[in-house]
C-alpha positions as CSV (number, residue, x, y, z in Angstrom):
1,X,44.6,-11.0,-33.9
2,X,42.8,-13.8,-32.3
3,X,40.1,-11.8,-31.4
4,X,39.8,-9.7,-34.6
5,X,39.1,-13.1,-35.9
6,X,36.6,-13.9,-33.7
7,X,34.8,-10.7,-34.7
8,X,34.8,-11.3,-38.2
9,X,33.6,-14.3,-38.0
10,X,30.7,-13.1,-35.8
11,X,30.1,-10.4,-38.1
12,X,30.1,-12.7,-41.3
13,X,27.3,-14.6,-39.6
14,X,25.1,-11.8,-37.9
15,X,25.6,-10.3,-42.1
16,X,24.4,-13.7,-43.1
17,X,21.4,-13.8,-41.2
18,X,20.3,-10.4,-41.9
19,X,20.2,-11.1,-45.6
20,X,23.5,-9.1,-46.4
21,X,24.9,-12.0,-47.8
22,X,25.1,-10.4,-51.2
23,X,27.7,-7.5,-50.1
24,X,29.6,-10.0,-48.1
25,X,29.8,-13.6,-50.2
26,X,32.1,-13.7,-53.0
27,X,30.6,-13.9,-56.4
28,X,31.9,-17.4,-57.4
29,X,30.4,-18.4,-54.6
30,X,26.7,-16.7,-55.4
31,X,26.9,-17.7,-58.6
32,X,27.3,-21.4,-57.7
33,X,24.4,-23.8,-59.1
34,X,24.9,-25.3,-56.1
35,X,24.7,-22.6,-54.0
36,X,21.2,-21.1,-55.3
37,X,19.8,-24.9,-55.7
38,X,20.4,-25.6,-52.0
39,X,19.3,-21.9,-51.2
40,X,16.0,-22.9,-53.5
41,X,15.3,-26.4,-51.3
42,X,15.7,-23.9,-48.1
43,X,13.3,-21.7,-49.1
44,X,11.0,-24.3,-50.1
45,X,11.1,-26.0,-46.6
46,X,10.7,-23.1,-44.9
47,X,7.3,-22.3,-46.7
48,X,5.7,-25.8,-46.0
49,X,7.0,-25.4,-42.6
50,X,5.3,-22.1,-42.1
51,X,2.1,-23.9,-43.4
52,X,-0.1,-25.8,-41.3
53,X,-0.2,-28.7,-42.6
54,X,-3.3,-31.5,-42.7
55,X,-3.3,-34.4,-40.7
56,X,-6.2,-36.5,-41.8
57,X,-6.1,-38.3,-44.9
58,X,-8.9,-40.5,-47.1
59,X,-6.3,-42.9,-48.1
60,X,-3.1,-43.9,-47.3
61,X,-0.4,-46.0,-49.6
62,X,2.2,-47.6,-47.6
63,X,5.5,-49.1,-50.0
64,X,8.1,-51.4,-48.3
65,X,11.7,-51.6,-50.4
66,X,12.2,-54.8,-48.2
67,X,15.9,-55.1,-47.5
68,X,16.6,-51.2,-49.2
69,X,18.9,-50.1,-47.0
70,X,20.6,-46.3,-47.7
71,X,23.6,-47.8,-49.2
72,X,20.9,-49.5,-51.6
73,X,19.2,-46.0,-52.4
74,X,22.6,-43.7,-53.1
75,X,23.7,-47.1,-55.5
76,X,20.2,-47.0,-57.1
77,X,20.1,-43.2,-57.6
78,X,23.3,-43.3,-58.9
79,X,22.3,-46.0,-61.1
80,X,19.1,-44.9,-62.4
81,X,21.0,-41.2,-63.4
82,X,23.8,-43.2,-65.2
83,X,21.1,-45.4,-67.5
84,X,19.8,-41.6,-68.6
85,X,23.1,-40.5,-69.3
86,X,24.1,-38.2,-66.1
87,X,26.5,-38.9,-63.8
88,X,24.2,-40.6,-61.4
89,X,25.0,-39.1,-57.8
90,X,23.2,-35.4,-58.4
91,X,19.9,-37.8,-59.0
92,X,17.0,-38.2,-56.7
93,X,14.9,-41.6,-56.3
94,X,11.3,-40.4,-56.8
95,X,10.0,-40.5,-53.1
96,X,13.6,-38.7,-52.2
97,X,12.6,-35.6,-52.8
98,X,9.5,-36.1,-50.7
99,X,9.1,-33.0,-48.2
100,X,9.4,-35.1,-44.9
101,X,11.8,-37.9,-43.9
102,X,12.9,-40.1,-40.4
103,X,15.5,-42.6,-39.9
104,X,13.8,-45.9,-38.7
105,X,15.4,-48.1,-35.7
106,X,14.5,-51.7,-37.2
107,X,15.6,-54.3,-34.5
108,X,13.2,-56.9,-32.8
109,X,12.5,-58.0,-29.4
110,X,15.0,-60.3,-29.9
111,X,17.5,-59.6,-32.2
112,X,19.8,-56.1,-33.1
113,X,19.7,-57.5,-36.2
114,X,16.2,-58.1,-37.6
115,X,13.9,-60.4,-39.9
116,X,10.7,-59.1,-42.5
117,X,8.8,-60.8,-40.0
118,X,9.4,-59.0,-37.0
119,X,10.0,-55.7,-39.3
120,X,6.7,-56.2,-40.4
121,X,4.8,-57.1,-38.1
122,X,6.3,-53.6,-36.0
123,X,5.6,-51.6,-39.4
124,X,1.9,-52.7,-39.7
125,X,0.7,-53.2,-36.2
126,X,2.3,-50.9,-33.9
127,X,4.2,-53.2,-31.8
128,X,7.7,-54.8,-32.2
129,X,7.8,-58.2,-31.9
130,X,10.4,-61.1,-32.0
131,X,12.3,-62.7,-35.1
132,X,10.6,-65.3,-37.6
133,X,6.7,-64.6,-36.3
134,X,3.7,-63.0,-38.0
135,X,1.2,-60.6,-36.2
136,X,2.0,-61.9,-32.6
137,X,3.5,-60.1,-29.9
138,X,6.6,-61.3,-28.0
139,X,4.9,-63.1,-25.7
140,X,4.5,-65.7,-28.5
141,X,6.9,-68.7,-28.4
142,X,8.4,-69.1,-32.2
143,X,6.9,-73.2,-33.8
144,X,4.4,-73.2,-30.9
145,X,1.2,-72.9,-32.0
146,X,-0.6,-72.9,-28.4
147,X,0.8,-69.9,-28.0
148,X,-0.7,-67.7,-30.6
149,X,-4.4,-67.0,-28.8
150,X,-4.3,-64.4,-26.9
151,X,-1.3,-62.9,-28.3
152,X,-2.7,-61.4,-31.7
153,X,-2.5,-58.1,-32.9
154,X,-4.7,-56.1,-35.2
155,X,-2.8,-54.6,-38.3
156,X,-3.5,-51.5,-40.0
157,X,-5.0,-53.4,-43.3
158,X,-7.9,-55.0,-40.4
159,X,-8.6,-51.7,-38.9
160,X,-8.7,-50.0,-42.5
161,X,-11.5,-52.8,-43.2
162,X,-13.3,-52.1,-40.1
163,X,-14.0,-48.4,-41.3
164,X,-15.5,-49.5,-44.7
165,X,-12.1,-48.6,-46.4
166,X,-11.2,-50.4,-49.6
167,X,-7.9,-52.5,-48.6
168,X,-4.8,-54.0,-50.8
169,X,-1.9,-55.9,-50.5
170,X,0.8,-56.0,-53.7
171,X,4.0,-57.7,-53.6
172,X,6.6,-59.1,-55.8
173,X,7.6,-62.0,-53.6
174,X,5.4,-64.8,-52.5
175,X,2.2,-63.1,-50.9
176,X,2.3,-65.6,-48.0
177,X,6.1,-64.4,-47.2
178,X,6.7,-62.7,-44.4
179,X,6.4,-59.0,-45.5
180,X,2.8,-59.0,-47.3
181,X,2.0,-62.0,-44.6
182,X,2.3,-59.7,-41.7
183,X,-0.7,-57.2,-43.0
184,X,-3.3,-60.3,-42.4
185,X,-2.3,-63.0,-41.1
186,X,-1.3,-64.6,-37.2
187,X,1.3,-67.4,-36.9
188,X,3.7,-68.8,-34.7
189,X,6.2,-69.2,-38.0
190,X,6.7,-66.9,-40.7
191,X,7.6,-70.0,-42.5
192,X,3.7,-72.1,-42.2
193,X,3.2,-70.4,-46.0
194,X,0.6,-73.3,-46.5
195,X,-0.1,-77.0,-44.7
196,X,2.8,-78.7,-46.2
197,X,5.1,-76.7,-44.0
198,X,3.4,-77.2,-40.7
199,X,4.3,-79.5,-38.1
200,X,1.5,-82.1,-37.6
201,X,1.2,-81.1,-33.9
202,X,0.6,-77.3,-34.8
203,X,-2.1,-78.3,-37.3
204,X,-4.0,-80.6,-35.2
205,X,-4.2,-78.1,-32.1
206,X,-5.9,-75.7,-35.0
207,X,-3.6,-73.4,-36.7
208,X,-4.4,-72.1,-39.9
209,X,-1.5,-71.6,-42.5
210,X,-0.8,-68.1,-44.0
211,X,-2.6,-68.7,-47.3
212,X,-5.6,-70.3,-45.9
213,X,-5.6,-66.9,-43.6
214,X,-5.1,-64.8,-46.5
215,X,-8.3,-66.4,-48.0
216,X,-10.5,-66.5,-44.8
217,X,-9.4,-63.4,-44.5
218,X,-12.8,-61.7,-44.3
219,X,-14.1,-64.8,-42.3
220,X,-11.5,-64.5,-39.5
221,X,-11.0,-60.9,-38.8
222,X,-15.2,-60.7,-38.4
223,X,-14.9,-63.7,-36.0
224,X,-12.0,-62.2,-34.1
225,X,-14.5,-58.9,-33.2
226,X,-18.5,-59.3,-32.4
227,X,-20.4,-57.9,-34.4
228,X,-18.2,-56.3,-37.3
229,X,-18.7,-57.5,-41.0
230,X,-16.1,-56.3,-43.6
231,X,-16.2,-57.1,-47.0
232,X,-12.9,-58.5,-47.9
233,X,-9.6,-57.2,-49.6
234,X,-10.3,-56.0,-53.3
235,X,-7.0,-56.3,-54.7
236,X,-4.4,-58.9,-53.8
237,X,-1.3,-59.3,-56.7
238,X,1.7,-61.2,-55.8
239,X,3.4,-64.7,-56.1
240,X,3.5,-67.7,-54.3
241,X,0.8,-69.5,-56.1
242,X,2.3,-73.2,-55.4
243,X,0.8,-72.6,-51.4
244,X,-2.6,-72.1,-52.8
245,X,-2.8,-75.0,-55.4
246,X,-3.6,-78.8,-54.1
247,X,0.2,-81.4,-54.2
248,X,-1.5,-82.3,-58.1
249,X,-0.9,-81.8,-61.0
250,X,-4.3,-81.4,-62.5
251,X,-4.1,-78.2,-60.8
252,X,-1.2,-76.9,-62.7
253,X,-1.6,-73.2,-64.3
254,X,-0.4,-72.1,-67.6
255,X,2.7,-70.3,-66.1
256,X,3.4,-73.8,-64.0
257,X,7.3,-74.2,-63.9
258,X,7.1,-77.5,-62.2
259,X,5.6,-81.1,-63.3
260,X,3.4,-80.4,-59.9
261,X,2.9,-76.6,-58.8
262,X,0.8,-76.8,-55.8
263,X,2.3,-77.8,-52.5
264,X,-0.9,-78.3,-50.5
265,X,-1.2,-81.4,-49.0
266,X,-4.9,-81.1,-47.9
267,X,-6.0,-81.1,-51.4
268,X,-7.8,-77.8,-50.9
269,X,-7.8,-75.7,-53.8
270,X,-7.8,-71.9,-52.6
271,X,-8.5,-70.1,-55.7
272,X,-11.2,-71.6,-56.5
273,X,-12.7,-71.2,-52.8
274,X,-11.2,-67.3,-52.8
275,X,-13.7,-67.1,-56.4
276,X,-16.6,-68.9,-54.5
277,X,-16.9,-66.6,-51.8
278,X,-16.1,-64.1,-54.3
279,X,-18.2,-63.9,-57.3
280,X,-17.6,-60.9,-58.3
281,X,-13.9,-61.1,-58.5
282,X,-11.3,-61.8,-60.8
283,X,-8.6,-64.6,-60.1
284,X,-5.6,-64.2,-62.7
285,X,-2.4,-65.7,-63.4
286,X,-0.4,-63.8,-66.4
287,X,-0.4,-60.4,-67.9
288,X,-3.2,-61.6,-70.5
289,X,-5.3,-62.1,-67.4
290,X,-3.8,-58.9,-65.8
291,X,-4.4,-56.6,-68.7
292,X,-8.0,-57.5,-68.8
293,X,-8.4,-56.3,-65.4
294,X,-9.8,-52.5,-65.3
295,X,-10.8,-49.6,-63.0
296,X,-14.9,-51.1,-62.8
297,X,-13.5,-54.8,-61.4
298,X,-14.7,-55.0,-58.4
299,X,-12.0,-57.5,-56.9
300,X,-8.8,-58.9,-57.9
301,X,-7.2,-62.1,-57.0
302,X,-3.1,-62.4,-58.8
303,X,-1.1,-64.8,-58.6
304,X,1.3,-64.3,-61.4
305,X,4.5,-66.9,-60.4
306,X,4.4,-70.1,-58.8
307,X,7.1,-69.1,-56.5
308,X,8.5,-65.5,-56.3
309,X,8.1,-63.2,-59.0
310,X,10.5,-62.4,-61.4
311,X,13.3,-59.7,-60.7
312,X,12.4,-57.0,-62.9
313,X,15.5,-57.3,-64.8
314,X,14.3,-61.1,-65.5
315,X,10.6,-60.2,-66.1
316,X,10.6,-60.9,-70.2
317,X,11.5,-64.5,-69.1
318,X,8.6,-65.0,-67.5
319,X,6.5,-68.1,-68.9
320,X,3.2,-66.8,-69.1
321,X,4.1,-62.9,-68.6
322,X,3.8,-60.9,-65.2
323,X,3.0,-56.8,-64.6
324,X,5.7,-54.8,-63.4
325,X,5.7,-53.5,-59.5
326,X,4.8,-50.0,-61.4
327,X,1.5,-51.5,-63.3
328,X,0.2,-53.6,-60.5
329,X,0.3,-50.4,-58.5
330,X,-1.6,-48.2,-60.3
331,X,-3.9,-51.0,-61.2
332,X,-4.8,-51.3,-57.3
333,X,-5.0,-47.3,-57.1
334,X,-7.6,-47.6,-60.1
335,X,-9.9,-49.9,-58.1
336,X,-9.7,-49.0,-54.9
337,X,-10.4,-45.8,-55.5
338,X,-13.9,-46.5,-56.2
339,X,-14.9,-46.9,-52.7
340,X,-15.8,-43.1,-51.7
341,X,-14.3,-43.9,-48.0
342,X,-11.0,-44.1,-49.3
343,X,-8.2,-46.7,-49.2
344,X,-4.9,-48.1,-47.8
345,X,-2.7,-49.8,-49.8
346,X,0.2,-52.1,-49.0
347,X,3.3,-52.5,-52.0
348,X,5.9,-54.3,-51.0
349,X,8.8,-54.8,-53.3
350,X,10.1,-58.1,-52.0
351,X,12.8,-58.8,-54.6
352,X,15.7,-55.8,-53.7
353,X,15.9,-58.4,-50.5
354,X,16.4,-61.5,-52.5
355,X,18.8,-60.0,-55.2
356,X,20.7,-59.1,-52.0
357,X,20.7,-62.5,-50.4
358,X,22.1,-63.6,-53.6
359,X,25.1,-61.1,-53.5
360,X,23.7,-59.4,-56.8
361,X,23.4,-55.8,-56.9
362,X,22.7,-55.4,-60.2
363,X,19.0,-56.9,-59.5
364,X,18.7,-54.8,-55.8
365,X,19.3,-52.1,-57.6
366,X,17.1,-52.6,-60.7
367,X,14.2,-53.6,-58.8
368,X,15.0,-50.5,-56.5
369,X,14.5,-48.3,-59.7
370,X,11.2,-50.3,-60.8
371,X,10.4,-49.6,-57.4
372,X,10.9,-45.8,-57.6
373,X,8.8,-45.9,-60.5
374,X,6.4,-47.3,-58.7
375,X,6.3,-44.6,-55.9
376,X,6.1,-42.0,-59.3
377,X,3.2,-43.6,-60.6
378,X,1.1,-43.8,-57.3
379,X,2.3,-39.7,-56.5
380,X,0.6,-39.1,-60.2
381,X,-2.3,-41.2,-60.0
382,X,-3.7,-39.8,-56.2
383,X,-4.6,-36.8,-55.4
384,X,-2.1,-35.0,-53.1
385,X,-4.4,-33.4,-50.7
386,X,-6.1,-36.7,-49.5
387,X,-3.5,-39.2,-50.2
388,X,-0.4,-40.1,-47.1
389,X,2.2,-42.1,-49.2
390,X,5.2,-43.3,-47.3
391,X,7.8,-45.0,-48.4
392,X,10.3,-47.2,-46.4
393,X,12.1,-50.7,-45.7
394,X,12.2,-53.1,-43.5
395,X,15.7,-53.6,-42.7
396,X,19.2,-53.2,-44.5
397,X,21.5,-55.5,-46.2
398,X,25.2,-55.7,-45.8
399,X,25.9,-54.0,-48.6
400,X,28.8,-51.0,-49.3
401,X,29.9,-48.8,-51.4
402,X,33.9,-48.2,-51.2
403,X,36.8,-47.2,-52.2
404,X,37.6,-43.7,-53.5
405,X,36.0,-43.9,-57.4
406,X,35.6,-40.3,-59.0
407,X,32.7,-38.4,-60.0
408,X,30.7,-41.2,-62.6
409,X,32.3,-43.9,-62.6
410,X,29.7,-46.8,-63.0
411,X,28.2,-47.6,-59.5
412,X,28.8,-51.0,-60.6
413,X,32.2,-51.2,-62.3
414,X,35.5,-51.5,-60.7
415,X,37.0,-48.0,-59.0
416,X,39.3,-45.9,-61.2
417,X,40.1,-42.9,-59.0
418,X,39.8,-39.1,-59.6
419,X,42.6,-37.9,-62.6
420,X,42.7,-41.7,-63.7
421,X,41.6,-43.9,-66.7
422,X,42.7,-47.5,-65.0
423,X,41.2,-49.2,-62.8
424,X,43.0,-48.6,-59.3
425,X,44.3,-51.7,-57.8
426,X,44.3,-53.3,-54.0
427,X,47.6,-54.0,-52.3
428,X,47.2,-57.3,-53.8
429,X,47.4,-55.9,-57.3
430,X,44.2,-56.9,-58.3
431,X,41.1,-53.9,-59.6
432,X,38.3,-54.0,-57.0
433,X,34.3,-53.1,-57.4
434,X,33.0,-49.9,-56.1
435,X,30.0,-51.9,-53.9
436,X,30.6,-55.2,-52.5
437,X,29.0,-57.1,-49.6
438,X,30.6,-58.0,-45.9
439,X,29.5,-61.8,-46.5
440,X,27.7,-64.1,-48.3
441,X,28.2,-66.1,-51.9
442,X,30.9,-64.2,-53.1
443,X,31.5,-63.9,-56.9
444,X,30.3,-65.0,-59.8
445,X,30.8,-64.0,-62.9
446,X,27.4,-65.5,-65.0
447,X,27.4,-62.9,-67.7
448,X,24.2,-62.1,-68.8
449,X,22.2,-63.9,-66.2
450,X,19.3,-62.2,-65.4
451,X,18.4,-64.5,-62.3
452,X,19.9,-63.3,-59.6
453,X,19.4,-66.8,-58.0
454,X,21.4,-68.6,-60.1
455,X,24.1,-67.7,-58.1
456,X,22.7,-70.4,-55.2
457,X,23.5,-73.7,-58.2
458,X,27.7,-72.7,-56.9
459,X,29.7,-73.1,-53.6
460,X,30.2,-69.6,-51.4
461,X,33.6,-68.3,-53.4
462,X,35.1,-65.9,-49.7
463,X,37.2,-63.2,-50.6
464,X,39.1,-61.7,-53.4
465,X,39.3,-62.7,-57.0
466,X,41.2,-61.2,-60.4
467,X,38.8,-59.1,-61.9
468,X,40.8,-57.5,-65.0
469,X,39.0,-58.6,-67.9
470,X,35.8,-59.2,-66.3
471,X,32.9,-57.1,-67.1
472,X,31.2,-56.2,-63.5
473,X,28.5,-54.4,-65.0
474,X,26.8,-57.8,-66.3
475,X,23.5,-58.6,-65.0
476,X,24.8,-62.3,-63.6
477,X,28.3,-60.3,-61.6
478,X,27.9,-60.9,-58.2
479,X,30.0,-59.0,-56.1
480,X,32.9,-60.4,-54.1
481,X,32.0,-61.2,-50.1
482,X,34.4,-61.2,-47.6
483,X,32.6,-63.7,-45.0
484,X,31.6,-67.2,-46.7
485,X,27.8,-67.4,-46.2
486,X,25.3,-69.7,-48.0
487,X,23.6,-66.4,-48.2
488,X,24.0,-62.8,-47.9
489,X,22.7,-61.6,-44.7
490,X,20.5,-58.4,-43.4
491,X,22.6,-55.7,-41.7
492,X,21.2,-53.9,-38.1
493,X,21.8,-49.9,-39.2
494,X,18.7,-47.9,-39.3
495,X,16.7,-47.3,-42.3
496,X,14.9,-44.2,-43.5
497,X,11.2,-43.1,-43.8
498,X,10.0,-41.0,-46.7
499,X,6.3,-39.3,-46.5
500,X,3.8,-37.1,-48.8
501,X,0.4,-35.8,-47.8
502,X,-1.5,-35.5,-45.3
503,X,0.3,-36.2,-41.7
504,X,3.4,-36.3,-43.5
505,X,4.7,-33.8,-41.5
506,X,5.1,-36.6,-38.4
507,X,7.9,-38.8,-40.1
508,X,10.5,-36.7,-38.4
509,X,13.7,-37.3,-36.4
510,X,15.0,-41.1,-35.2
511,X,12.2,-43.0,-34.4
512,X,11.0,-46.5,-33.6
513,X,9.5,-49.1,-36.6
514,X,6.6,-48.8,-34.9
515,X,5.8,-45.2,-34.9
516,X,5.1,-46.3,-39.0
517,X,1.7,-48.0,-37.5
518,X,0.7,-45.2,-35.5
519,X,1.3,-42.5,-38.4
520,X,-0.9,-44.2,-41.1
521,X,-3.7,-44.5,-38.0
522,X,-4.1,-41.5,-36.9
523,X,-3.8,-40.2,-40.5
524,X,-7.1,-42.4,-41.5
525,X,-8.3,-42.5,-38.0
526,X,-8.3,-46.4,-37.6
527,X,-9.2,-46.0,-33.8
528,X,-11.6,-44.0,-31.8
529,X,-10.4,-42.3,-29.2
């Protein structure tokens, strides 16, 4: 009988393989809308596998979901399906349905568990590098500033400018943090932002600070190499304008938040040196100054928030008003694309990482669906047969989903189990959330608190709390932590790697962070063999 069994089986599968599968599958099985959609995807990958593929593209867009771990993405699908009504978990993210994908090892040097700096610095140069420094190798010694010479790398955006390509840099956090930092700048401390955070002993042996860097930026990289001249970056849109902006008030913006906005202490003013060397550029500050902004400007200069800027969720709060991640981005596709060379792009969605920090997943999620969006509109506005897009983060988050909820139940409510219409409770006889986080704040319940970081103005709350009555689908929820933290804390597991378009085809298998690097170069050819 065994062995009767054994040959059915076998001939089951040699019958599947020649095709027979219609005289030998049962009909509700054929029939299945699941069976024909997977059998659909199949085919599909089979015929761009049997196709040979470019390798060479004129530009290249690179997005960073920085701390979008794949617990954040299945939470965000689900999500963004449930706001349109569906279930949520037969959704796709826009860039997850992308023909090629990798998981991404993301530790540094010196940590299993990694920083954006590090991350960053591996993503955009090639090279992984240790915890809390910028576009250094390991050699470097973190707060030492002697021992950046010799020990810079070149990034992708400086190579693009060496081949004449237009070059951008978008984020939503601070431009001088540590993700958008690493595409341009060198330093011993992801945290030198501007002078003001410097020792005085780094600062008189002759280091620059990141947002002096980001301005010099054309200055420095032609000094670095004899006899190149690059013309600058054309778009740069981001926050963080306090570390470009002299300790004064007289310098205050119209979206100022403080009674002082600027943090330099070296009474340099860097937007108005960035629109000296610049002439033909445009500095802005709101969405007035934003919307005036079209495909003929030559250069752009935003910085739309003092600090951060907003979670997207948060946005209409704004003082002054601030683009979305979405309208920055195709903003920067519309300019750059008037250099005939082509482009590469950096868009960095720092904000999924803070709204995780803060033990807030309604925000992470949000701004991972803003995000999407994003990805959506740079697919529509680029032409697929010379445009690489890849899409990717720079580490996780600590963040789960759990429990045994059925088929739709809000991502973010509490779990009510398959056949049920209650909430299912813990052996503590208290209902429980469907995602939570290993450590960190812990909960709050801030209703409809839109600012993920007001959950920093409490004390860490560890463990569990009674939930019945409390509406965990509120912006201002945090989730409960089981490990007291005064922040929520990256997690070690790999990430993934979506691609589109030209050389695509190479984010494949379990790879290294820094393979990213060596994709987007030989796509645009940065180096000459």
């Amino acid at each position: 009988m065994k062995i009767n069994k054994i040959a059915t089986a076998i001939g089951l599968t040699l019958a599947l393989s020649a095709g027979a599968n219609a005289g030998v599958l049962p009909d509700n099985q054929m029939n299945s809308n699941w069976y024909s959609a997977a059998q659909a995807k199949l085919t599909s990958k089979e015929t761009m596998a049997n196709a040979t593929p470019a390798t060479k593209a004129k530009n290249v867009i690179l997005f960073v979901g920085d701390g979008m771990g794949i617990s954040t993405l299945t939470a965000a699908r689900i999500l963004a399906g449930q706001k349109q009504g569906a279930l949520g978990e037969e959704g796709f993210l826009s860039f997850e349905e992308f023909p090629y994908s990798a998981q991404i090892k993301t530790y540094n040097v010196d940590a299993q568990t990694p920083d954006s700096a590090g991350t960053m610095t591996a993503i955009i140069s090639g090279v992984k590098t240790d915890v809390g420094v910028i576009g250094v190798n390991e050699e470097i010694e973190r707060g030492k500033c002697a021992t950046v010479a010799g020990n810079e790398l070149i990034t992708a955006t400086e190579l693009a400018e060496i081949k004449g390509l237009a070059t951008g840099i978008i984020s939503t956090a601070r431009i001088t943090h540590a993700t958008p930092a690493a595409t341009y700048a060198k330093s011993a401390d992801r945290n030198w932002e501007d002078i003001s955070d410097m020792p005085a002993d780094a600062v008189t042996a002759g280091c620059e600070d990141i947002a002096s860097q980001l301005v010099n930026f054309e200055k420095n990289l032609e000094a670095r190499f004899a006899g190149v001249d690059v013309d600058g970056l054309e778009v740069v849109m981001g926050g963080g304008r306090r570390h470009f902006l002299p300790k004064d008030a007289a310098f205050n913006s119209n979206d100022a938040m403080s009674a002082v906005e600027g943090d330099r202490t070296d009474e340099r003013d860097l937007t108005a040196q960035w629109q000296q060397m610049y002439s033909d550029g445009k500095y802005i500050t709101d969405q007035a100054g934003f919307d005036a902004i079209n495909g003929d400007t030559k250069r752009v200069f935003g910085l739309f928030n003092e600090s951060h800027m907003q979670y997207e969720a948060d946005r209409s709060n704004d003082i002054a008003g601030e683009p979305s991640l979405t309208q920055m981005t195709t903003k920067a596709i519309d300019i750059l694309k008037n250099n005939e060379k082509g482009f590469f792009l950096t868009v960095e969605s720092g904000r999924i990482d803070h709204a995780h920090h803060a033990g807030n997943a309604y925000n992470a999620l949000n701004d991972t669906i803003e995000f999407a969006n994003a990805v959506k509109a740079a697919v529509e506005n680029t032409d697929p047969n010379e445009t690489l897009i890849l899409v990717t983060a720079d580490h996780s988050h600590v963040f789960t989903i759990a429990g045994y909820p059925k088929r739709g139940n809000p991502i973010l409510g509490q779990v009510v189990a398959v056949g049920r219409d209650a909430p299912t409770l813990a052996k503590d006889g208290m209902p429980y959330t469907t995602v939570g986080y290993a450590n960190g704040l812990g909960f709050r319940g801030l209703g409809n608190e839109t600012n993920a970081d007001a959950s920093y103005l409490e004390k860490a709350v560890a463990g569990r709390v009674e939930l019945s009555g409390i509406d965990t689908l509120a912006p201002g929820f945090h989730q409960e932590a089981t490990i007291p933290l005064s922040s929520e804390t990256h997690a070690g597991e790999d990430i993934s790697l979506h691609a589109k378009g030209p050389g695509a085809q190479l984010a494949q298998g379990v790879v290294e962070q820094n393979v990213i690097f060596h994709i987007i170069s030989q796509a645009l050819e940065l180096i000459e063999e």
